[in-house]
Backbone as CSV, one residue per row, in Angstrom:
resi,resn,N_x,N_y,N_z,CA_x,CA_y,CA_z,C_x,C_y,C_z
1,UNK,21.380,0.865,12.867,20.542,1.914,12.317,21.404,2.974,11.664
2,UNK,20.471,3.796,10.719,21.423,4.569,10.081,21.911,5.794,10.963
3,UNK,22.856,6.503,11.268,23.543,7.370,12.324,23.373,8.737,11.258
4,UNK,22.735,9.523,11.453,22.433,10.886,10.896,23.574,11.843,11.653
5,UNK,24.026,12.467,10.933,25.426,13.541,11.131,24.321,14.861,11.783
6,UNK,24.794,15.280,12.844,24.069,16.239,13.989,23.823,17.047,13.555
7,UNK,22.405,17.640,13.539,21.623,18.725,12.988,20.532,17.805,11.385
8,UNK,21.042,16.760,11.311,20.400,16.262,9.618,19.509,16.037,10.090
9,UNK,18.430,15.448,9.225,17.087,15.249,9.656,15.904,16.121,10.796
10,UNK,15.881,17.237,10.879,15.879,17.835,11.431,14.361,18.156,10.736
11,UNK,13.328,18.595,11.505,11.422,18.821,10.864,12.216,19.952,10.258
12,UNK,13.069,21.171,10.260,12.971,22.421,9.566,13.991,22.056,8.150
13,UNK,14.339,20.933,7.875,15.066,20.457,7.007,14.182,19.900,5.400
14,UNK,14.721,20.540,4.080,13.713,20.231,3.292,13.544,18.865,3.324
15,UNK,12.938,18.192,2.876,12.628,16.337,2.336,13.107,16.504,0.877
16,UNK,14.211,15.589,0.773,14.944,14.811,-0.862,13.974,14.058,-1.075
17,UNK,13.176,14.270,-2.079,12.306,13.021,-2.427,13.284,11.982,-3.401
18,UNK,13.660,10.764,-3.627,14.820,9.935,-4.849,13.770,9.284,-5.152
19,UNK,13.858,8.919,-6.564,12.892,8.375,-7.047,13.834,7.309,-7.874
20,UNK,14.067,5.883,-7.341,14.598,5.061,-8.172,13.879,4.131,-8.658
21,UNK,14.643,4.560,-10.325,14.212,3.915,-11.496,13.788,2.142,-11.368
22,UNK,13.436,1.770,-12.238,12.878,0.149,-12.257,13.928,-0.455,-12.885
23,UNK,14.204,0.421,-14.261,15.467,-0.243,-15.426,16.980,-0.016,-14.622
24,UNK,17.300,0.445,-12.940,18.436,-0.470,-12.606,18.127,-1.721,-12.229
25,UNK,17.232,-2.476,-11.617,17.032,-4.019,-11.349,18.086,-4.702,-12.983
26,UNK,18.530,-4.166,-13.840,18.255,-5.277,-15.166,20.217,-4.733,-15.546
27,UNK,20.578,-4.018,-14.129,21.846,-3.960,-13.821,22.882,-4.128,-13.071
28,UNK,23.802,-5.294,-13.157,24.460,-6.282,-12.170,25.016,-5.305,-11.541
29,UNK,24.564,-5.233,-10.200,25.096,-4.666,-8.901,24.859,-3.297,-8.664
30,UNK,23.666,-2.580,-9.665,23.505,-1.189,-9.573,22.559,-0.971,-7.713
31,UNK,21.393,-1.811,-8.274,20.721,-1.569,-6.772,21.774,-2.006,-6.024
32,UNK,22.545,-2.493,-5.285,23.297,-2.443,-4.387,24.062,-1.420,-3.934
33,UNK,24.708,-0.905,-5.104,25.484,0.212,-4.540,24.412,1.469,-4.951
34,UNK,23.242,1.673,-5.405,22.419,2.863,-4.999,21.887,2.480,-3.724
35,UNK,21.477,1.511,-2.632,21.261,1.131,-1.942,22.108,1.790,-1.050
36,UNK,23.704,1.441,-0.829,24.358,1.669,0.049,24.770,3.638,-0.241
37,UNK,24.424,4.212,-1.521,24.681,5.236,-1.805,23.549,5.780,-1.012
38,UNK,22.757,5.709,-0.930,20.734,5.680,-0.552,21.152,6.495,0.724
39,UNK,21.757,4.942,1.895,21.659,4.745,2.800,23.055,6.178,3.722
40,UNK,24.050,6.044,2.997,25.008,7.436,3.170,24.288,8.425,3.301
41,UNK,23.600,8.831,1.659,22.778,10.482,1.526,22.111,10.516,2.853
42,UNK,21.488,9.365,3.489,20.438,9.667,4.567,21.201,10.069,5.831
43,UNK,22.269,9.412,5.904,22.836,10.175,6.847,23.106,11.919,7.522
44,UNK,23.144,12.705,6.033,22.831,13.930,5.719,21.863,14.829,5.754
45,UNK,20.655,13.971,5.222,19.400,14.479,4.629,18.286,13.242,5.139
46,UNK,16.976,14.180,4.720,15.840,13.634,5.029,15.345,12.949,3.710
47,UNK,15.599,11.677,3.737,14.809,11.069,2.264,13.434,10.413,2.323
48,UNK,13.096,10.359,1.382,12.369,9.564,1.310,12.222,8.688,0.062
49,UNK,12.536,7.316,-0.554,12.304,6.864,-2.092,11.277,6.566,-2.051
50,UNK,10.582,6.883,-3.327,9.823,6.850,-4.606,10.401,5.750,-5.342
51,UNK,10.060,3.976,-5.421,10.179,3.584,-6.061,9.063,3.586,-7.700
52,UNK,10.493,3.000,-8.729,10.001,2.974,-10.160,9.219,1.736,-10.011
53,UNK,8.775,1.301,-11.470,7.945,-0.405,-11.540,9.069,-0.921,-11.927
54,UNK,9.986,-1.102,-12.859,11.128,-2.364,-13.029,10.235,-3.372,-13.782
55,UNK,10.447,-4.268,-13.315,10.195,-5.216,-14.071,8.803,-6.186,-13.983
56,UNK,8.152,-5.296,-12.892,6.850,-5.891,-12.422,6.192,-4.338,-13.154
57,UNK,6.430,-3.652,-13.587,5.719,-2.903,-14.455,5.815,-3.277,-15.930
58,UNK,6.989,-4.121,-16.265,7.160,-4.556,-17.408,6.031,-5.633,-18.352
59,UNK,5.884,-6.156,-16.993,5.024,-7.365,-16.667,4.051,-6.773,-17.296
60,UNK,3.401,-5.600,-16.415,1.558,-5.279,-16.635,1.980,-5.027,-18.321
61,UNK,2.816,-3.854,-18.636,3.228,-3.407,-20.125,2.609,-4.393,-21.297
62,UNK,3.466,-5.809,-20.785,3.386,-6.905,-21.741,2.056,-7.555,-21.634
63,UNK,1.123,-7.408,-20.677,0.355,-8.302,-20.674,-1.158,-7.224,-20.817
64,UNK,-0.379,-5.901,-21.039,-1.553,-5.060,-21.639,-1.649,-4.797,-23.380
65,UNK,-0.317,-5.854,-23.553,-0.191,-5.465,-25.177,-0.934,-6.858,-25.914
66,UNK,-0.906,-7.983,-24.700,-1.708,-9.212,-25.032,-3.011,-9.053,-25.191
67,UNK,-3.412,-8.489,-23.806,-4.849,-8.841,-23.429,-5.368,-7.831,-23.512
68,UNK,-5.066,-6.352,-23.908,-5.408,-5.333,-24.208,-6.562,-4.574,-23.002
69,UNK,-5.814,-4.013,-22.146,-6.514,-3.783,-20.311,-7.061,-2.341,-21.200
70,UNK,-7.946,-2.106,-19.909,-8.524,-0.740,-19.837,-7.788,-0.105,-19.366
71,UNK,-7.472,1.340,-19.689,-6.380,2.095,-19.336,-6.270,2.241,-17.413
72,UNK,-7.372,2.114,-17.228,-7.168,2.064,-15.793,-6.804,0.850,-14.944
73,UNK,-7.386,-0.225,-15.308,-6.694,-1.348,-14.665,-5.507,-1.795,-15.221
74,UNK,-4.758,-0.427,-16.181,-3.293,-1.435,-16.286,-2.451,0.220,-15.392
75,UNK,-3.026,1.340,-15.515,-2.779,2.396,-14.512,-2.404,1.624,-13.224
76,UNK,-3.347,0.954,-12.600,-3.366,0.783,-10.987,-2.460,-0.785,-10.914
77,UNK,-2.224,-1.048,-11.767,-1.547,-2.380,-11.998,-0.300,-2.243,-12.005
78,UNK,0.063,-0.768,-12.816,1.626,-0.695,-13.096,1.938,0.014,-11.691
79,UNK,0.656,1.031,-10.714,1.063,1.350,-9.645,1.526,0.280,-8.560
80,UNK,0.801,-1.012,-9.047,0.589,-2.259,-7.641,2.439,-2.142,-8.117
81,UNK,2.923,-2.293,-9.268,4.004,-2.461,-9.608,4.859,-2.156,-8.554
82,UNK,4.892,-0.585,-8.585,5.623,-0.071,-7.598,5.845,-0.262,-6.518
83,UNK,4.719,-0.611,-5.816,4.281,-1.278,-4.183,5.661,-2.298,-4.555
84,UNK,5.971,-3.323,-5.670,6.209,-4.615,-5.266,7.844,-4.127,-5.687
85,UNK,8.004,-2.872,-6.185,9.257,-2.708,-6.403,9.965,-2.065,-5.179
86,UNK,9.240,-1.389,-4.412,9.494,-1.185,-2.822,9.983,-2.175,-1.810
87,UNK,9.938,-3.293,-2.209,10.042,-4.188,-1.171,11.372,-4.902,-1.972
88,UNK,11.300,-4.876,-3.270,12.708,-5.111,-3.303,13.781,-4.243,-3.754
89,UNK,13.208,-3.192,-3.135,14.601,-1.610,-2.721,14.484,-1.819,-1.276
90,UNK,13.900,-2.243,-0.242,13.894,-2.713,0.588,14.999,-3.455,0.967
91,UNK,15.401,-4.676,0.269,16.167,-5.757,0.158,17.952,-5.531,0.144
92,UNK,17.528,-4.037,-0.535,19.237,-3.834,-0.893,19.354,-2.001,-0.162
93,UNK,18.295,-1.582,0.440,18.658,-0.013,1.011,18.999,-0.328,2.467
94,UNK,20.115,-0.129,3.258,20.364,-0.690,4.401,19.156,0.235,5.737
95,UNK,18.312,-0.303,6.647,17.780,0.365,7.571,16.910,1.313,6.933
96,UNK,16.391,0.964,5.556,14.924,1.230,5.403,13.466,0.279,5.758
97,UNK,12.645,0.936,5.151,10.982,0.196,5.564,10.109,0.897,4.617
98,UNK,9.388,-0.076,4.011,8.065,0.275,3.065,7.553,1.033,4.360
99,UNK,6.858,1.997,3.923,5.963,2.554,4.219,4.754,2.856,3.251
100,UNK,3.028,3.199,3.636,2.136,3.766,2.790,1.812,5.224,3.126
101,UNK,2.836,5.766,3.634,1.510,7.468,3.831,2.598,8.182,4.667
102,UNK,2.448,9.617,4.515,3.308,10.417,5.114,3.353,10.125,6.560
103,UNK,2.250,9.546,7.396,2.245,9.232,8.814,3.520,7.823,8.722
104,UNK,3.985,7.038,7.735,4.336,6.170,7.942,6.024,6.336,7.520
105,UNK,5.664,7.862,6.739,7.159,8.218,6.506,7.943,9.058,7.591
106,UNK,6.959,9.690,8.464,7.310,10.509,9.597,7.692,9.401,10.977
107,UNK,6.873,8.364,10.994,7.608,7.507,11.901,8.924,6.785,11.519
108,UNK,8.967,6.473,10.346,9.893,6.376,9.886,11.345,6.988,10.078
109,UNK,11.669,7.789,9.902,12.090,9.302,10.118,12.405,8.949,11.538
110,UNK,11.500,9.474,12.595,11.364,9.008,13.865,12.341,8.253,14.116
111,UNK,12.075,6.670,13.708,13.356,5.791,14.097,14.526,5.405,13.454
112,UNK,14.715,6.776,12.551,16.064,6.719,11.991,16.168,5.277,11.253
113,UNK,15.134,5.716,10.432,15.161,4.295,9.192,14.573,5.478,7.712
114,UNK,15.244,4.122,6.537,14.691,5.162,5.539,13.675,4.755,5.083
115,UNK,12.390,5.795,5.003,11.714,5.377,4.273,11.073,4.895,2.461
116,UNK,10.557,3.647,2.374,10.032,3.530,0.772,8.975,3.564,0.538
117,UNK,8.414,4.590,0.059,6.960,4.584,-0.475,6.312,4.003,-1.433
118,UNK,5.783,2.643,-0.727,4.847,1.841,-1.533,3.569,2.991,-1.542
119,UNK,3.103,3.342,-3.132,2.360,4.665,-3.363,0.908,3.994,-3.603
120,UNK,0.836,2.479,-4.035,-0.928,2.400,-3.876,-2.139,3.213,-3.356
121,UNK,-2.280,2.761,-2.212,-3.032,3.423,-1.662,-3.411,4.628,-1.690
122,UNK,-2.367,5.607,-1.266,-2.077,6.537,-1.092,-3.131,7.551,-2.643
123,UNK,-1.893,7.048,-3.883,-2.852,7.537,-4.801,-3.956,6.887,-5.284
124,UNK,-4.149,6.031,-4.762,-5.946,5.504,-5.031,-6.909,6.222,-4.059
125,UNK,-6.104,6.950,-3.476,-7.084,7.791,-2.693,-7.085,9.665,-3.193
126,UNK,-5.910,9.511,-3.529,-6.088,10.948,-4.851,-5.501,10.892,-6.005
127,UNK,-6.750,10.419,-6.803,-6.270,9.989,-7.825,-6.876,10.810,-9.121
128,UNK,-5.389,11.597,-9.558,-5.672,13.257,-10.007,-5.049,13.368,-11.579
129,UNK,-4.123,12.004,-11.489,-3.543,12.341,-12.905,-4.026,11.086,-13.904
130,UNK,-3.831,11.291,-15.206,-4.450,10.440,-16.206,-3.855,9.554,-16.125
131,UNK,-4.729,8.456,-16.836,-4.772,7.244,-16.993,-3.965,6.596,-18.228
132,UNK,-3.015,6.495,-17.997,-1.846,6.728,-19.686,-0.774,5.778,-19.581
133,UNK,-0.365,5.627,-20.048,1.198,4.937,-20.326,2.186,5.851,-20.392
134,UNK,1.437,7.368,-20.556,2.359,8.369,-21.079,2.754,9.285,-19.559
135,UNK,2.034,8.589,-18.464,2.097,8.657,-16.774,3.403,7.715,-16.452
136,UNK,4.034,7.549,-16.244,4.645,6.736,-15.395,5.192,6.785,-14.051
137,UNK,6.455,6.170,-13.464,6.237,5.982,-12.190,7.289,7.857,-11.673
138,UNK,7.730,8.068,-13.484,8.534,9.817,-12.990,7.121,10.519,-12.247
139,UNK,6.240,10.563,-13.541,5.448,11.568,-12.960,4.818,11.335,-11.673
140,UNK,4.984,10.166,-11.521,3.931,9.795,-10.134,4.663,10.126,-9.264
141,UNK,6.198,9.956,-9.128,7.335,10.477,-8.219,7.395,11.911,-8.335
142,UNK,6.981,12.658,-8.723,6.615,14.383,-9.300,5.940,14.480,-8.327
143,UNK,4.492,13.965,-8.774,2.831,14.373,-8.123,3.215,13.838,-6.896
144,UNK,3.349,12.999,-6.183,3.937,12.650,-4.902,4.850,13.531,-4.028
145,UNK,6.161,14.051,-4.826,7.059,14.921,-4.380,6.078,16.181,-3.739
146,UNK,4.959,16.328,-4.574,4.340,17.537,-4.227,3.475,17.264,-3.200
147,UNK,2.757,16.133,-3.196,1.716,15.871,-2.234,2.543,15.988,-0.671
148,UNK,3.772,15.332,-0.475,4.883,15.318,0.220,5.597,16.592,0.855
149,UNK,5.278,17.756,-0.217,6.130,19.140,0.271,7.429,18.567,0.368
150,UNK,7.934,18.005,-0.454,9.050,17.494,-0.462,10.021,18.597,-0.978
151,UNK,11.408,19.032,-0.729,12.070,20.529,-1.564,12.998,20.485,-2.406
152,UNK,13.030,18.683,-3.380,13.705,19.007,-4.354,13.481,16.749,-4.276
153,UNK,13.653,16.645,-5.905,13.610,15.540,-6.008,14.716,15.600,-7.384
154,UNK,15.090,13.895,-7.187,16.060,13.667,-7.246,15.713,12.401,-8.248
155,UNK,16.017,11.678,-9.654,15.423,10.734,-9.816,16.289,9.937,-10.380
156,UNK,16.724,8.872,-9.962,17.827,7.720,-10.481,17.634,6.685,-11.323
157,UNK,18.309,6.911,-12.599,18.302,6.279,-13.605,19.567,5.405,-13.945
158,UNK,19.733,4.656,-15.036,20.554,4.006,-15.707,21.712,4.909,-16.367
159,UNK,21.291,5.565,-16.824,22.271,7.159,-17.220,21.833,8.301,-16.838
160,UNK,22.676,9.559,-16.585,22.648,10.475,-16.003,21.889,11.009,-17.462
161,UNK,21.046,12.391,-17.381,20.331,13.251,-18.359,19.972,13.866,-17.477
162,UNK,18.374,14.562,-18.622,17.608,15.487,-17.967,16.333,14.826,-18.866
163,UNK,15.673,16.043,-18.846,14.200,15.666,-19.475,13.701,14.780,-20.742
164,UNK,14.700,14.436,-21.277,14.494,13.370,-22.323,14.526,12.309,-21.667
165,UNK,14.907,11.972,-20.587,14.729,10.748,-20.190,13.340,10.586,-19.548
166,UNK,12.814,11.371,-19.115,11.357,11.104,-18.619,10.497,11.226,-19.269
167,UNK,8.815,10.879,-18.898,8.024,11.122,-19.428,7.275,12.087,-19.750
168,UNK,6.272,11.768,-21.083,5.404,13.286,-21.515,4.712,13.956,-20.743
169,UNK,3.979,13.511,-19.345,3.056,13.754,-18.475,4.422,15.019,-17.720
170,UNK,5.981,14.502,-17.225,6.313,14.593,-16.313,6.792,16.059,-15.905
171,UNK,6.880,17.091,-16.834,6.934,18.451,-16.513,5.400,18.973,-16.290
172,UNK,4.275,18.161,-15.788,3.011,19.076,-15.880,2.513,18.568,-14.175
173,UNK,3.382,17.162,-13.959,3.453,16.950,-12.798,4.450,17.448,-11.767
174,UNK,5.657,17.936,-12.021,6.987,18.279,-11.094,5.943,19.870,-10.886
175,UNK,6.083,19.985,-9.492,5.722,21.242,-8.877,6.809,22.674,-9.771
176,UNK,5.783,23.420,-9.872,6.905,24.877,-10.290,7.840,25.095,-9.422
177,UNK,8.317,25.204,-9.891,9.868,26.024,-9.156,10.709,25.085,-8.154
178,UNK,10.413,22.837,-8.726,10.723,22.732,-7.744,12.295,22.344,-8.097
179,UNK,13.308,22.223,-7.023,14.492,21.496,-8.022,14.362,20.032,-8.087
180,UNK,14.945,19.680,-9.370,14.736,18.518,-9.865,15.900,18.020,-10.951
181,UNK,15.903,16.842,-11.058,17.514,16.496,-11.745,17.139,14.569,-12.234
182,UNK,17.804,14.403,-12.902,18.726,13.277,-12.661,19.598,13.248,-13.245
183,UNK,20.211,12.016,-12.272,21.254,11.389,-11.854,21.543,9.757,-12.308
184,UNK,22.629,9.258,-12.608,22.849,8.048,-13.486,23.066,7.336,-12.177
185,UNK,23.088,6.221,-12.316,23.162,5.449,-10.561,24.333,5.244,-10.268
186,UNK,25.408,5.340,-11.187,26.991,5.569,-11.100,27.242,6.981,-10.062
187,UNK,26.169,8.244,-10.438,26.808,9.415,-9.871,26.319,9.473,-8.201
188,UNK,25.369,8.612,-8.029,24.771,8.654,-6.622,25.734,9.333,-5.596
189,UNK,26.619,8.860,-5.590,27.687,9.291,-4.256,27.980,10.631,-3.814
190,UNK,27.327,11.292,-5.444,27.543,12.595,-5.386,26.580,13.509,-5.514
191,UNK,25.488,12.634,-5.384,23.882,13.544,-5.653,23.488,14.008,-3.847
């Protein structure tokens, strides 16, 4: 299990929300070492990931440009995405666990495992932001961060930036005043 350095994780401690991207899957050996980078930060801090869609969001993308979906069943499609990209950040984050719901991130927590938020459910049960392409899995890692009281999120990409790399929705979703960044999956070690 992961061994938290004395005093980390602690209820009066903010929550890191990380929100990793989909477009590292399509980079030899990135999830691995954000995985094992993942699994360090937690030692420190209280995380929780926010997985991206990757390549099972790519999927719905392409097969909404075929078959031309209703904005909502390719919405909840690119979310199922995420669910399925959880399980394989799962695969490579050492002594994590999908979880669906803050009760499942707090037990989590509990047994000193990290948690991944497969977000289905969760936002099919508040389901507050539009129905867009111009939504993706940043802003949903935003609106989440907030639902979460999470005190600063963190979001891992292919290259390090700032707001050009995300989406149009995603400054109307990040809570005011919250901190927020990214980070290239090279700099992890140091986020």
């Amino acid at each position: 299990m992961a061994h938290r350095a004395e005093g980390a994780g602690g209820a009066d401690e903010a929550l890191l929300a990380l929100k990793i991207g989909g477009a590292l899957s399509t980079i030899p050996g990135a999830l691995g070492a954000v995985g094992k980078a993942v699994a360090r930060l937690a030692e420190r801090r209280r995380v929780v990931v926010i997985p991206g869609g990757g390549p099972f969001a790519r999927a719905v993308r392409d097969y909404d440009q075929v078959h031309a979906l209703s904005a909502s069943a390719a919405h909840w499609m690119a979310i199922l995405a995420m669910d399925q990209y959880a399980w394989a950040l799962a695969e490579r984050i050492p002594e994590s666990v999908v979880v669906e719901d803050q009760g499942g991130i707090a037990e989590a927590h509990a047994a000193r495992q990290i948690p991944i938020l497969a977000p289905y459910h969760w936002l099919r049960a508040a389901d507050e932001l539009p129905h867009s392409w111009d939504v993706t899995s940043d802003s949903l890692a935003a609106y989440l961060t907030t639902l979460l009281g999470a005190g600063e999120l963190i979001l891992v990409k292919p290259v390090p930036g700032g707001r050009e790399l995300c989406d149009p929705w995603f400054e109307r979703a990040v809570p005011a005043g919250m901190p927020w960044k990214v980070v290239g999956w090279e700099e992890m070690e140091r986020a």
